[in-house]
MMTF fields as JSON, N, C-alpha, C and O atoms, coordinates in Angstrom:
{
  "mmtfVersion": "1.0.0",
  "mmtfProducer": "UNKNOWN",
  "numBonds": 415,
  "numAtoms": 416,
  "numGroups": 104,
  "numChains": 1,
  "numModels": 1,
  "chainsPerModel": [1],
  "groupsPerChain": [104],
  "chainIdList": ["A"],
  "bondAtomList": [4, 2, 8, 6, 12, 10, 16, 14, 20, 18, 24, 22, 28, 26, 32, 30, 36, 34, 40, 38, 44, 42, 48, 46, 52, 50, 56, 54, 60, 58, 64, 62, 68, 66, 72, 70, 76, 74, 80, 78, 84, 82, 88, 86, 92, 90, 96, 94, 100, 98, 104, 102, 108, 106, 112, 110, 116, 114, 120, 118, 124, 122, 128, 126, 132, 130, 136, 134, 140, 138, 144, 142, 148, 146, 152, 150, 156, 154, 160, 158, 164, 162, 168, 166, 172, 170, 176, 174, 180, 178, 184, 182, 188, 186, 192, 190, 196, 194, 200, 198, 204, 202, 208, 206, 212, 210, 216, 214, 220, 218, 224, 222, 228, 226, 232, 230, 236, 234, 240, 238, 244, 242, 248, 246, 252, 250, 256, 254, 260, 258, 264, 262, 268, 266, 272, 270, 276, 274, 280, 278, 284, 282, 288, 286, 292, 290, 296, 294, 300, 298, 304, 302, 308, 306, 312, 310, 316, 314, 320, 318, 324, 322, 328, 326, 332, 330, 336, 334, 340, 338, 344, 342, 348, 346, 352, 350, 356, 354, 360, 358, 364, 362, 368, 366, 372, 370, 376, 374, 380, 378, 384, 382, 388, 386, 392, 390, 396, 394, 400, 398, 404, 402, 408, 406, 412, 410],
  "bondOrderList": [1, 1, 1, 1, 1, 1, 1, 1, 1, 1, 1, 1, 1, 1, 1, 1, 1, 1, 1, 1, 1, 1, 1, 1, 1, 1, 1, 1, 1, 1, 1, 1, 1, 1, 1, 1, 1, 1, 1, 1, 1, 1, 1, 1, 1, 1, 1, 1, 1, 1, 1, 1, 1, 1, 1, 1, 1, 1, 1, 1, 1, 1, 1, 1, 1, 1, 1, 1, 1, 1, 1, 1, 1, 1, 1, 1, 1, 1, 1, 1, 1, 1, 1, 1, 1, 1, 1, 1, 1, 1, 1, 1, 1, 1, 1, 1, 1, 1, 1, 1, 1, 1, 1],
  "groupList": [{"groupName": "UNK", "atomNameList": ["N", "CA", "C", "O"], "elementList": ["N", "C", "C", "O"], "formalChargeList": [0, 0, 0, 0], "bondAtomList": [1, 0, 2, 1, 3, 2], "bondOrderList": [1, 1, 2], "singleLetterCode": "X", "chemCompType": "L-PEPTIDE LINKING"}],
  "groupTypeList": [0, 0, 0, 0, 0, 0, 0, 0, 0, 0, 0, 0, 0, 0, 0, 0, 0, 0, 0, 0, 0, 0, 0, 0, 0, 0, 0, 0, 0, 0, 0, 0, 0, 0, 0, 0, 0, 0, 0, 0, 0, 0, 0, 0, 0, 0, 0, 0, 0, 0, 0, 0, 0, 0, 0, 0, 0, 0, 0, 0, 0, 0, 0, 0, 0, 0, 0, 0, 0, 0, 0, 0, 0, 0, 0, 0, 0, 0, 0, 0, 0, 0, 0, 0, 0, 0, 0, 0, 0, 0, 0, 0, 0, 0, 0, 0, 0, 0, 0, 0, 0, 0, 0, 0],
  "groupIdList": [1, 2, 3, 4, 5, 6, 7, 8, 9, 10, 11, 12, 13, 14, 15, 16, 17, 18, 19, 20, 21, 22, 23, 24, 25, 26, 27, 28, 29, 30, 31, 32, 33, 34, 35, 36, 37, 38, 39, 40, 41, 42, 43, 44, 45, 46, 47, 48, 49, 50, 51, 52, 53, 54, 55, 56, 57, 58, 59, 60, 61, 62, 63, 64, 65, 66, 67, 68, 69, 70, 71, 72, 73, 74, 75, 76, 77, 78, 79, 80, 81, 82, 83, 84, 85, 86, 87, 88, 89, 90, 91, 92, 93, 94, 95, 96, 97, 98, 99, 100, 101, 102, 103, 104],
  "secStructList": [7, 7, 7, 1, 7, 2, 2, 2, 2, 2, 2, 2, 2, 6, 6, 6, 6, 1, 7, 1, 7, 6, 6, 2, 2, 2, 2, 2, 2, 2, 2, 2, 6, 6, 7, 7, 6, 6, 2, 2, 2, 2, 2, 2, 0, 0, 0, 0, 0, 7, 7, 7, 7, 7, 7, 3, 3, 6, 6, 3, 3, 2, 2, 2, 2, 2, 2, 2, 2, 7, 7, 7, 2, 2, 2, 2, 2, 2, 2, 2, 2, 2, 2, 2, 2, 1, 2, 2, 2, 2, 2, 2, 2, 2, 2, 1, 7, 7, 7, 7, 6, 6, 7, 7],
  "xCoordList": [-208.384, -207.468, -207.107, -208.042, -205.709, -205.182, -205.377, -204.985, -206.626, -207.178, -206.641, -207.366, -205.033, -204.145, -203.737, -204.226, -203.189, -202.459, -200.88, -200.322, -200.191, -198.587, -198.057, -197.609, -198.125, -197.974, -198.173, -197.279, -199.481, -199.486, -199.036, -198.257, -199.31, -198.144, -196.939, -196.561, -196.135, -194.947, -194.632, -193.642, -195.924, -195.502, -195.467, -194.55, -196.317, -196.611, -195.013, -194.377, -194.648, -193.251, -192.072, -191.43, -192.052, -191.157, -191.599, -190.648, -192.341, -192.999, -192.933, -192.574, -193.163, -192.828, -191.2, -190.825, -190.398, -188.696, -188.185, -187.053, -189.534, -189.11, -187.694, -186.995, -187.313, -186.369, -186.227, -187.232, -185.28, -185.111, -184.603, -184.524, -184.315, -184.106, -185.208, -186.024, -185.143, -186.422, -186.66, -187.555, -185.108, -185.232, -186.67, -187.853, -185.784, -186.379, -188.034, -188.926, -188.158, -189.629, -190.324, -190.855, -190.43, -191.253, -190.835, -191.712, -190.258, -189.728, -191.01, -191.868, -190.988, -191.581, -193.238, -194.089, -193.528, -194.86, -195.54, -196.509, -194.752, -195.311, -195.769, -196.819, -194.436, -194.659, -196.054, -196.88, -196.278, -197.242, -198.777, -199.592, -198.544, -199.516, -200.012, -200.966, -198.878, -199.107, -199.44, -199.506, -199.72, -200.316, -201.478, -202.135, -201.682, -202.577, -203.561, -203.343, -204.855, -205.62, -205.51, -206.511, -204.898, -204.773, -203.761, -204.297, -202.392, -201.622, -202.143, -201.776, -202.846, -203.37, -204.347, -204.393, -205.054, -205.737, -205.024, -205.393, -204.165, -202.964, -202.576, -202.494, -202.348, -201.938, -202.594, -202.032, -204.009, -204.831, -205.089, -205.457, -204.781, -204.482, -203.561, -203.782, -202.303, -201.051, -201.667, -201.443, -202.313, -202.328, -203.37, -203.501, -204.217, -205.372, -205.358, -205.826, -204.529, -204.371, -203.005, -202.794, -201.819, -200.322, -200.147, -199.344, -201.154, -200.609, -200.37, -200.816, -199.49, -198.995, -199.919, -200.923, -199.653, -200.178, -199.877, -198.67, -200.559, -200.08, -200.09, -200.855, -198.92, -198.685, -197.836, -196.946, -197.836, -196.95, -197.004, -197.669, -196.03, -196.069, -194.946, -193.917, -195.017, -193.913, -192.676, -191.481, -193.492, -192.222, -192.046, -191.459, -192.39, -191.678, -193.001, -194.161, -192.694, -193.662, -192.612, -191.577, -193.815, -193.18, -192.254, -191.547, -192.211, -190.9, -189.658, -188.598, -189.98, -188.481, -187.735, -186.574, -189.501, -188.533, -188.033, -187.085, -188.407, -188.252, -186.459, -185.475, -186.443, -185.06, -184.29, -183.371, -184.361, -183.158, -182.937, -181.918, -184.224, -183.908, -184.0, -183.934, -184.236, -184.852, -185.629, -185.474, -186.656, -187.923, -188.501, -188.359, -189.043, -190.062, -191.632, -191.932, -192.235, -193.674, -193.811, -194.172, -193.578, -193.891, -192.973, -193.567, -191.887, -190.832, -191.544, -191.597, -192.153, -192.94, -194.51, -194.969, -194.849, -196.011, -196.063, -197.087, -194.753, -194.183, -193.83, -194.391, -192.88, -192.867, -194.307, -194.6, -195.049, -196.153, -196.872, -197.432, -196.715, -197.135, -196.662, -197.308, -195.436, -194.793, -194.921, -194.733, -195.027, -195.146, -196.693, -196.963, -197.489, -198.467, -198.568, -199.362, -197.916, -197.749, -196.945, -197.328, -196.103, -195.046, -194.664, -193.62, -195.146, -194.339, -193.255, -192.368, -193.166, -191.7, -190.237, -189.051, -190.963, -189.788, -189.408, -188.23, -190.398, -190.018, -189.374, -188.482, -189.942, -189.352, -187.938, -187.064, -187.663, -186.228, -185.439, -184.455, -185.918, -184.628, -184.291, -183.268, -185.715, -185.711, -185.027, -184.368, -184.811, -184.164, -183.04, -182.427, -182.222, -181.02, -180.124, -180.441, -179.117, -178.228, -177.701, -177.591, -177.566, -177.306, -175.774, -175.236, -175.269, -173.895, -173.535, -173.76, -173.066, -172.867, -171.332, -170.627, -170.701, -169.68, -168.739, -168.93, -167.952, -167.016, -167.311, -167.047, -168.071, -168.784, -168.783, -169.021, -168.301, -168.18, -169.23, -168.798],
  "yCoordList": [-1.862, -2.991, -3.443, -3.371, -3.983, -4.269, -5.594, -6.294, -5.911, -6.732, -7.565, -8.144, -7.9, -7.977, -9.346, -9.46, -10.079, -11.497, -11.216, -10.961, -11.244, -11.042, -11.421, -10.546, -12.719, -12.899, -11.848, -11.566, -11.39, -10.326, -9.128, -8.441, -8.766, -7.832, -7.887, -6.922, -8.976, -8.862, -9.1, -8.661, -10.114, -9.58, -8.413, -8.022, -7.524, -6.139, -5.46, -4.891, -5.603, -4.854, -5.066, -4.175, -6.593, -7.17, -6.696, -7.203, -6.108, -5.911, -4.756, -4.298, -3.702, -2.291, -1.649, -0.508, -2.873, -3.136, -2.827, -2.972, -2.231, -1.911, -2.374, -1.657, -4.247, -4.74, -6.259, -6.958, -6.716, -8.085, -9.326, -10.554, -8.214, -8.966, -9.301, -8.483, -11.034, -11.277, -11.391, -11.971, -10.329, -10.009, -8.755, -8.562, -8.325, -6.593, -6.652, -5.902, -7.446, -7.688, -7.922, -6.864, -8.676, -9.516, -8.397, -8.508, -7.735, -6.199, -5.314, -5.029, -4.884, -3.927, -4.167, -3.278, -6.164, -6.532, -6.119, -5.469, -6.671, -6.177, -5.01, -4.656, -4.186, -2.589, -2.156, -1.513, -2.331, -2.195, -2.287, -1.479, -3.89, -4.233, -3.592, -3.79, -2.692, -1.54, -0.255, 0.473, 0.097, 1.337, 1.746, 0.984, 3.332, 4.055, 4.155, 4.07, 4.401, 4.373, 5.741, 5.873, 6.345, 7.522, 6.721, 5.98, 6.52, 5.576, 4.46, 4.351, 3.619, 2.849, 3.063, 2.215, 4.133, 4.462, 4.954, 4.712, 5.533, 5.82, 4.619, 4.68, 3.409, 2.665, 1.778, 1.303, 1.557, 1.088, 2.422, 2.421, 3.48, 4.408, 3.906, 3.812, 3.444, 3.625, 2.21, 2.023, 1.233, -0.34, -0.149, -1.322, 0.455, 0.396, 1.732, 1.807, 2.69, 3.562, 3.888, 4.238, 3.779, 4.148, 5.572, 6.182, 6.299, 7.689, 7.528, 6.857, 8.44, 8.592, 9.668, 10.162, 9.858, 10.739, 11.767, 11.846, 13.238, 14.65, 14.79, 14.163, 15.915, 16.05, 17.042, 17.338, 17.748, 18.682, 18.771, 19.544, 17.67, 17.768, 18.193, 17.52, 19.322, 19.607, 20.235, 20.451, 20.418, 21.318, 19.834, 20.036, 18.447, 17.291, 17.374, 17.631, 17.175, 17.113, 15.125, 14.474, 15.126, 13.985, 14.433, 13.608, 15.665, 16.008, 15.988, 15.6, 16.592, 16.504, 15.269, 14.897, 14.526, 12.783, 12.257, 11.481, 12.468, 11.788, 12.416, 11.678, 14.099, 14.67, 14.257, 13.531, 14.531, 14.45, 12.847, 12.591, 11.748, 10.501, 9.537, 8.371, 9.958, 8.878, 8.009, 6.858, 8.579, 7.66, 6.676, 7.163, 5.601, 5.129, 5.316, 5.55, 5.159, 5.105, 4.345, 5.004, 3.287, 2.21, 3.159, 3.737, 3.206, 4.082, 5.28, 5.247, 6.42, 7.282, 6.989, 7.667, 5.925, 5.608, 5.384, 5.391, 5.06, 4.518, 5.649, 5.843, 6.357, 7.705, 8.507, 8.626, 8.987, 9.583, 8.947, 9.625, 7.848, 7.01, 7.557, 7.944, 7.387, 7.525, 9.701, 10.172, 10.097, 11.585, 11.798, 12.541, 10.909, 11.001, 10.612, 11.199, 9.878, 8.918, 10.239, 10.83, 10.364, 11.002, 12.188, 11.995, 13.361, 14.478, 14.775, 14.323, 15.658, 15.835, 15.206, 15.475, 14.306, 13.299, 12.759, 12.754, 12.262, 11.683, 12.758, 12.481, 14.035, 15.836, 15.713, 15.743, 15.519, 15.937, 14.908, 15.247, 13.587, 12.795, 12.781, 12.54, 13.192, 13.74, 14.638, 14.521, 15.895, 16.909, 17.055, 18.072, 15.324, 16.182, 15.955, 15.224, 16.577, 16.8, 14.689, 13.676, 14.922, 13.55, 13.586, 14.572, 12.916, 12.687, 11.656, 10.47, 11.946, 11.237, 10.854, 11.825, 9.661, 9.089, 9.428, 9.014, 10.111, 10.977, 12.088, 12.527, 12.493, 14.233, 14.742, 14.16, 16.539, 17.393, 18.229, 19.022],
  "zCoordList": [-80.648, -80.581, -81.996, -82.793, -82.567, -83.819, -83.471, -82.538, -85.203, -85.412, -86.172, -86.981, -86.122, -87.261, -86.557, -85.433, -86.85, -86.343, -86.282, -87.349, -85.202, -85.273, -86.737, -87.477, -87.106, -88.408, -89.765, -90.563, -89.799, -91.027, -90.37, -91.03, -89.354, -88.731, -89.279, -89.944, -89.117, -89.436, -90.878, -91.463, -91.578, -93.282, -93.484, -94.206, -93.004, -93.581, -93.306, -94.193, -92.252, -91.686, -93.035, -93.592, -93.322, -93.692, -95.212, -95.807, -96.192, -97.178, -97.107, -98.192, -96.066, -95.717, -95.727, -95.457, -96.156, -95.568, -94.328, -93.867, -93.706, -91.898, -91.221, -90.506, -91.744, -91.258, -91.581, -91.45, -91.915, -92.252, -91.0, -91.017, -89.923, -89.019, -88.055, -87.631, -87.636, -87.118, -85.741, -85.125, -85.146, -83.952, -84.132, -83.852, -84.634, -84.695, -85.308, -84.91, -86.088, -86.919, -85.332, -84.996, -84.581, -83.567, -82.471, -81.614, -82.205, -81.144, -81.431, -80.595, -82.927, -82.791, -83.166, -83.197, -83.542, -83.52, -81.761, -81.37, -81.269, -79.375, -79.053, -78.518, -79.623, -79.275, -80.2, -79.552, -81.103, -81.809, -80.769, -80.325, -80.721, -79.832, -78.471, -77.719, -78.502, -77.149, -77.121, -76.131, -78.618, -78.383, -77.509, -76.8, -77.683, -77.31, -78.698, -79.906, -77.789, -78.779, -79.795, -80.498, -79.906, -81.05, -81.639, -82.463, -81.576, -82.087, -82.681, -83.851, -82.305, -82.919, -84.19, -85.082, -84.222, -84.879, -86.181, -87.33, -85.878, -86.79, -87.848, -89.074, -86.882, -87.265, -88.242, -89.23, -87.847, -89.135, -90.155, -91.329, -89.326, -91.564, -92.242, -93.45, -91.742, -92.387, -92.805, -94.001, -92.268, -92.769, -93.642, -93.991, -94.262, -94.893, -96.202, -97.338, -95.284, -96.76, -97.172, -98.333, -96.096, -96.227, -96.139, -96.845, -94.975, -94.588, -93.033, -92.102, -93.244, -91.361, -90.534, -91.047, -89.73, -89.128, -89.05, -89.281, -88.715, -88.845, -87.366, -86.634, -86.841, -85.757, -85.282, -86.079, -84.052, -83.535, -82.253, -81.563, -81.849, -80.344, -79.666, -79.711, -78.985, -78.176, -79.363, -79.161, -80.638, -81.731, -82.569, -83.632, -82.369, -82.639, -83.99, -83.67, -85.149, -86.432, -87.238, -87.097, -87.943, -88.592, -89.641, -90.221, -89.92, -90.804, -90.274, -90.767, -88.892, -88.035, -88.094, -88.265, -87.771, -87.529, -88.823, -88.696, -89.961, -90.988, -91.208, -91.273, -91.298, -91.596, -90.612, -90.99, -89.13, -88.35, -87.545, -86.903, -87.745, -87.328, -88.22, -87.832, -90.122, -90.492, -90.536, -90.946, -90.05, -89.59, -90.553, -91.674, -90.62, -91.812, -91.057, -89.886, -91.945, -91.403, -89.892, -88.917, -89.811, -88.641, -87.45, -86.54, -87.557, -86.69, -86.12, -84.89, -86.731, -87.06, -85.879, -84.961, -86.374, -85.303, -84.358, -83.675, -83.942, -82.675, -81.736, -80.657, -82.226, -81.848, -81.167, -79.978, -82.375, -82.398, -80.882, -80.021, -80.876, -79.754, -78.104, -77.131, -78.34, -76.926, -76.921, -75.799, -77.347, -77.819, -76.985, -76.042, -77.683, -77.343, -75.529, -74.794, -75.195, -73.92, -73.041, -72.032, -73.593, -72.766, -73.494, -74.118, -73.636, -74.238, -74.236, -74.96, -73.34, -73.105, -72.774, -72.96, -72.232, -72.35, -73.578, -73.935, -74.311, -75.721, -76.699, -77.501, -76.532, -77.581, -77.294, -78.16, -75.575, -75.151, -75.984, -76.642, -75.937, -76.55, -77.792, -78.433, -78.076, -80.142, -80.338, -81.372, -79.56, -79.634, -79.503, -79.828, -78.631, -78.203, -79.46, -80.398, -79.379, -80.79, -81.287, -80.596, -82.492, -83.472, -83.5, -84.005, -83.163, -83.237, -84.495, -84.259, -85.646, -86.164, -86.376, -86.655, -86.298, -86.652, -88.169, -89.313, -87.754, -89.182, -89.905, -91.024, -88.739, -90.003, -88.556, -87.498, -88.955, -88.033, -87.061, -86.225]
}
């Protein structure tokens, strides 16, 4: 269980530049609060030393996420999370193609 107070939770986010908005800061304090315990565990590395986790689920690595979604660390754990929760379902939506707005 994260032994953290929503509050330094969300300094850390907001100090991490995760997001300045304080919709989104307090969104992803909850989700946090919902991990699985491998996720979580993750999560006090990244809070205590600032490494992510290593991983290959379903082809899905944190390089993928970082190149093809931009991930930050916190984003990254979250993932790793629902990956962990849900494989294939979470690979498929990672996988499906990025549409980006004005590039071919």
């Amino acid at each position: 269980m994260i032994t953290y107070t929503d509050k330094e939770i969300e300094a850390r986010l907001y100090e991490a530049d995760y997001s300045h908005n304080p919709a989104v800061i307090s969104s992803v304090t909850r989700q946090l609060r919902q991990l699985g315990p491998e996720a979580e565990q993750a999560f006090e590395a990244w809070w205590t030393t600032g490494k992510t986790p290593t991983f290959d689920i379903e082809g899905i690595t944190p390089a993928y996420c970082r190149k093809m979604h931009s991930m930050t660390d916190v984003a990254l754990i979250l993932t790793y999370d629902q990956l962990l929760k849900h494989p294939k379902q979470a690979a498929y939506f990672l996988k499906k193609p990025i549409l980006r707005q004005g590039k071919p």
